[in-house]
MARZAVEX-770484 format. One record per residue: residue in three letters; x, y, z of N, C-alpha, C, O in turn. Coordinates in steps of 0.05 Angstrom, whole numbers, plus 5000, padded with zeros to 4 digits. Layout:
# residues N
ALAXYZXYZXYZXYZ ...
//
This chain:
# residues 189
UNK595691489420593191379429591991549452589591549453 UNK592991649466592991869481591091699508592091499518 UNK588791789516588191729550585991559534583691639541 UNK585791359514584191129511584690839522586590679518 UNK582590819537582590509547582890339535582790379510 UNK583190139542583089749524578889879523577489899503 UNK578389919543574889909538574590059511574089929490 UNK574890379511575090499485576090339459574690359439 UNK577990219459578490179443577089939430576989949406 UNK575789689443573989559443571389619441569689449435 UNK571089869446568189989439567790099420565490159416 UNK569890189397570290379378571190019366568989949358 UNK572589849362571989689340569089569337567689559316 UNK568589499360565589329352564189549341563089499320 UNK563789829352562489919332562789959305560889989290 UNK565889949296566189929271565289629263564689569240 UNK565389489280564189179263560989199255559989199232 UNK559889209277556989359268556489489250554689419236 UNK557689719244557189879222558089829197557389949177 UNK559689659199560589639165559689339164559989299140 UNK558889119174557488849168554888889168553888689157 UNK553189059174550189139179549689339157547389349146 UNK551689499149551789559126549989929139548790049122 UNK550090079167548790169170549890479153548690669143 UNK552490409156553290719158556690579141557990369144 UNK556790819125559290819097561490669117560790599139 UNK564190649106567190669114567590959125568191019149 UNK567291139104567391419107566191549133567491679149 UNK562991509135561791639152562791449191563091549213 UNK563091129180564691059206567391229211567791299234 UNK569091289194571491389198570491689206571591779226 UNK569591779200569292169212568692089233570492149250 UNK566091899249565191839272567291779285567291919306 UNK569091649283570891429303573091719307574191759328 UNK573391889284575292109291574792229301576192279320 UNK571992409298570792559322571292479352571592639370 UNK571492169356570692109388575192119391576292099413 UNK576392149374579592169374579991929373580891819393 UNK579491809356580691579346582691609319581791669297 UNK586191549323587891649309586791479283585291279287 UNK587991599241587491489238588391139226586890969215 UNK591391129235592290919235591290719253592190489253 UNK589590799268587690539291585690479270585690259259 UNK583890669262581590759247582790449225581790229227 UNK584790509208585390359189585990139197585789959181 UNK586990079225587189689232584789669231584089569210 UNK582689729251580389729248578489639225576289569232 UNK579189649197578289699183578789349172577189169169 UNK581889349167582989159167582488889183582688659175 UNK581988989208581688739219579088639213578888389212 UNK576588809208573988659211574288599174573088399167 UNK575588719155575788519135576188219135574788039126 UNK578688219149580387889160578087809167576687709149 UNK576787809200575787669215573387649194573687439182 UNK571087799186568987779173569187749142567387799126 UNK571387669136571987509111569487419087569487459063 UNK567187289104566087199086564187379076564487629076 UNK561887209066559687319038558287619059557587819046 UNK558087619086556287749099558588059089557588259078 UNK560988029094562388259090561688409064561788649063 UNK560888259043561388379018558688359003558688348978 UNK555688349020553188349019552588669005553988859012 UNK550688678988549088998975547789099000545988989013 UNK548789279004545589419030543789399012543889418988 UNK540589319039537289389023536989559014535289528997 UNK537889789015537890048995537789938973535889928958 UNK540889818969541189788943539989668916539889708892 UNK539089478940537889248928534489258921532989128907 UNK534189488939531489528936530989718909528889708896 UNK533089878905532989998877533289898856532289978836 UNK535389628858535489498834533389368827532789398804 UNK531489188846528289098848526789318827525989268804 UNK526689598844525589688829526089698797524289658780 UNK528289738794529089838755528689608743527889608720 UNK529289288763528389028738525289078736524089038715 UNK523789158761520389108751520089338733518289318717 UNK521889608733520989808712521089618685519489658666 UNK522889438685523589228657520889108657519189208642 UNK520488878674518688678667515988768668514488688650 UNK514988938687512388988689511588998667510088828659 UNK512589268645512189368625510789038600508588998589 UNK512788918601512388718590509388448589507888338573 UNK510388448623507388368634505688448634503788298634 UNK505088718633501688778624501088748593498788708585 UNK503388758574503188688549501788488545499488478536 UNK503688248553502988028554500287868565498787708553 UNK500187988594497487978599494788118584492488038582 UNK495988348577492388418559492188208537490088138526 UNK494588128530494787988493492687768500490987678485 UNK493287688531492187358536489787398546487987228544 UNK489387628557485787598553484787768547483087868561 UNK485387848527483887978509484387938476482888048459 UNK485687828471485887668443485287338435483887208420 UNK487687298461486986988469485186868492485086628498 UNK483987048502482187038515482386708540480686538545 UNK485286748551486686578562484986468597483886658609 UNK484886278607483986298636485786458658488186468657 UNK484386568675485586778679488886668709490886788715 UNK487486368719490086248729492486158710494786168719 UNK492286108696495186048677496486358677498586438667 UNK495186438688497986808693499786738708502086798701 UNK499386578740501686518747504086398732506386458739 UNK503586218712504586048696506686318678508986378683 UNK505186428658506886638653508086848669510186968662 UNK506886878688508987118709511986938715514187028722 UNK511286708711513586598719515386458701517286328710 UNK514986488677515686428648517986678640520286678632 UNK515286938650517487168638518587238657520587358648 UNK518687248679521487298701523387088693525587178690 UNK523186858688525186628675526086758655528486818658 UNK524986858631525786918605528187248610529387368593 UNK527987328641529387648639531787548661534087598655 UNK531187408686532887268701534887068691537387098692 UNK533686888684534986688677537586618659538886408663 UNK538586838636540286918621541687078644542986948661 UNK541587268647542187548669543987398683546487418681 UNK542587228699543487208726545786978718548086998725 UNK544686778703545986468702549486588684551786538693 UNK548886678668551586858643552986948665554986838674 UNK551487278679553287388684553187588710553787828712 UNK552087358732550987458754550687698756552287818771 UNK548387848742547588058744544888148725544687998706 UNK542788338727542088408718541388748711543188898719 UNK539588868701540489078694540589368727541689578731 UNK538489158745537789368767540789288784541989458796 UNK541788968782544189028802546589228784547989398795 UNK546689188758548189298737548789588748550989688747 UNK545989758761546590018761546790118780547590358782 UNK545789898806547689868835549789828841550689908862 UNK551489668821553589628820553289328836555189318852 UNK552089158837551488838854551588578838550888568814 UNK552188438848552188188828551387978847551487998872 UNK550587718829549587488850551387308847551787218824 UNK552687208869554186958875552586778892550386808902 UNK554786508891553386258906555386298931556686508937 UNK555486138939556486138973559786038966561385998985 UNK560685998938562885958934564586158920566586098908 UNK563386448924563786678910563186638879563986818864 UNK562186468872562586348843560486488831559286638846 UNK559486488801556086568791554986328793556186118790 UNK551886348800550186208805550186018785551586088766 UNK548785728782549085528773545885638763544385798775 UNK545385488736542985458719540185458747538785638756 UNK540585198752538585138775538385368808536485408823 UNK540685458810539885678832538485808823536185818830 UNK539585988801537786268788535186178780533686378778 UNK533785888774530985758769529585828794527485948795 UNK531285718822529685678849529886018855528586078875 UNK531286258840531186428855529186578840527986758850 UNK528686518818526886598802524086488807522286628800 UNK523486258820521386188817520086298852517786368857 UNK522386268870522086488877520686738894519586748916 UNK521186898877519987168873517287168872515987368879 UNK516286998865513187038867512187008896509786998896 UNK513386998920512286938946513487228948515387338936 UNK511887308964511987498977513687499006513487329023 UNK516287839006518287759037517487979038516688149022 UNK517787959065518188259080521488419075523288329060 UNK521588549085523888719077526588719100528988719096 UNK524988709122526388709144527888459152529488449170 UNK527288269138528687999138531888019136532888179121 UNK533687809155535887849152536787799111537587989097 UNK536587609103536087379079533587419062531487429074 UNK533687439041530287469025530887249023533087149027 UNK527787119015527186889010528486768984529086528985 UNK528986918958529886798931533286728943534686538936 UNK533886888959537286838968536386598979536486388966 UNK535486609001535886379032535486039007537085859003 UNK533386078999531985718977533985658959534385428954 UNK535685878946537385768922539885798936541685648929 UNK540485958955543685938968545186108951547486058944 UNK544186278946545386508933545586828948543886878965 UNK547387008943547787298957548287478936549487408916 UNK547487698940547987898931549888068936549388218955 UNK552288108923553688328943555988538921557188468901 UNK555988728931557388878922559288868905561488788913 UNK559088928876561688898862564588928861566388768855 UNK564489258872567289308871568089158897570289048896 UNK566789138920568689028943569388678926571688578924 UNK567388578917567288328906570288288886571088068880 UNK571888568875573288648858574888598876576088388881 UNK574988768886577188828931578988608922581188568911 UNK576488458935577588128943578587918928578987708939 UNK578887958907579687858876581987998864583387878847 UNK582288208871584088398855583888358835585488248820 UNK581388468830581288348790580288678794579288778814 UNK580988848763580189188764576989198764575688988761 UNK576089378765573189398763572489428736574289478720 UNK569889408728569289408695567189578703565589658686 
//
């Protein structure tokens, strides 16, 4: 351990707590950091260990907004496509009023969510993040969460929010598969 303090050494976990619950910076890129400042790496690895234990729950094993923001993107590459379909068909064939769109915007997010999520907590944008949606009991969401998280999506969040709004109303999280695997010891698929 060489000429590190109890302070050092308390200063170099919380930063590892910060950085791997905030999701700012890898395992990896914390571990080169913490070695650079000479942190051996069998500390490095209690370290690692301990903020698993202590931070145990859903926050540990959360998707970074990265992630999540890409998977957003690839489901609307899905649905949009669909929705303008749908919408020209309805006014311009069926020559539909033009408020009953909310009604279907929220029909066909049901019709792409609602299987996805309710089966097999996932859809195709967490699919290629590698993320899945649980309830607060690590479990897959119940019929009625994935409804309230679906219905939703049509309010508009900001990004910077700790919680999006479809998580915080149905009580559902998003988080990382393979750690979700970790903690299960079940293999990855």
């Amino acid at each position: 351990m060489g000429n590190r303090s109890l302070l050092d050494e308390i200063e170099d976990y919380n930063f590892a707590v910060k950085q791997l619950i905030f999701k700012t910076k890898s395992e990896t890129e914390v571990r080169d950091l913490l070695q650079k400042k000479g942190v051996e790496d069998s500390e490095i690895t209690e370290y690692f260990e301990k903020v698993k234990v202590e931070y145990s729950g859903i926050k540990y094993y959360e998707t970074c907004k990265t992630s999540r923001y890409i998977g957003h993107v690839i489901d609307n590459l899905v649905v949009f496509p669909l929705m303008f379909l749908i919408f020209y068909f309805t006014h311009t064939v069926l020559d539909l009023p033009f408020f009953l769109d909310i009604l279907i915007f929220i029909l066909i997010l049901l019709v792409y969510y609602l299987p996805l999520e309710s089966f097999g907590g996932l859809t195709l944008g967490k699919l290629i993040t590698g993320s899945r949606v649980i309830d607060a009991d690590f479990n897959k969401p119940s019929v009625l969460k994935v409804i309230i998280r679906t219905v939703c999506r049509i309010l508009p969040f900001p990004w910077w929010i700790d919680r999006f709004l479809h998580d915080r109303f149905s009580g559902t999280y998003v988080v990382n598969k393979k750690k979700l695997n970790d903690r299960t010891n079940k293999p990855s698929a």
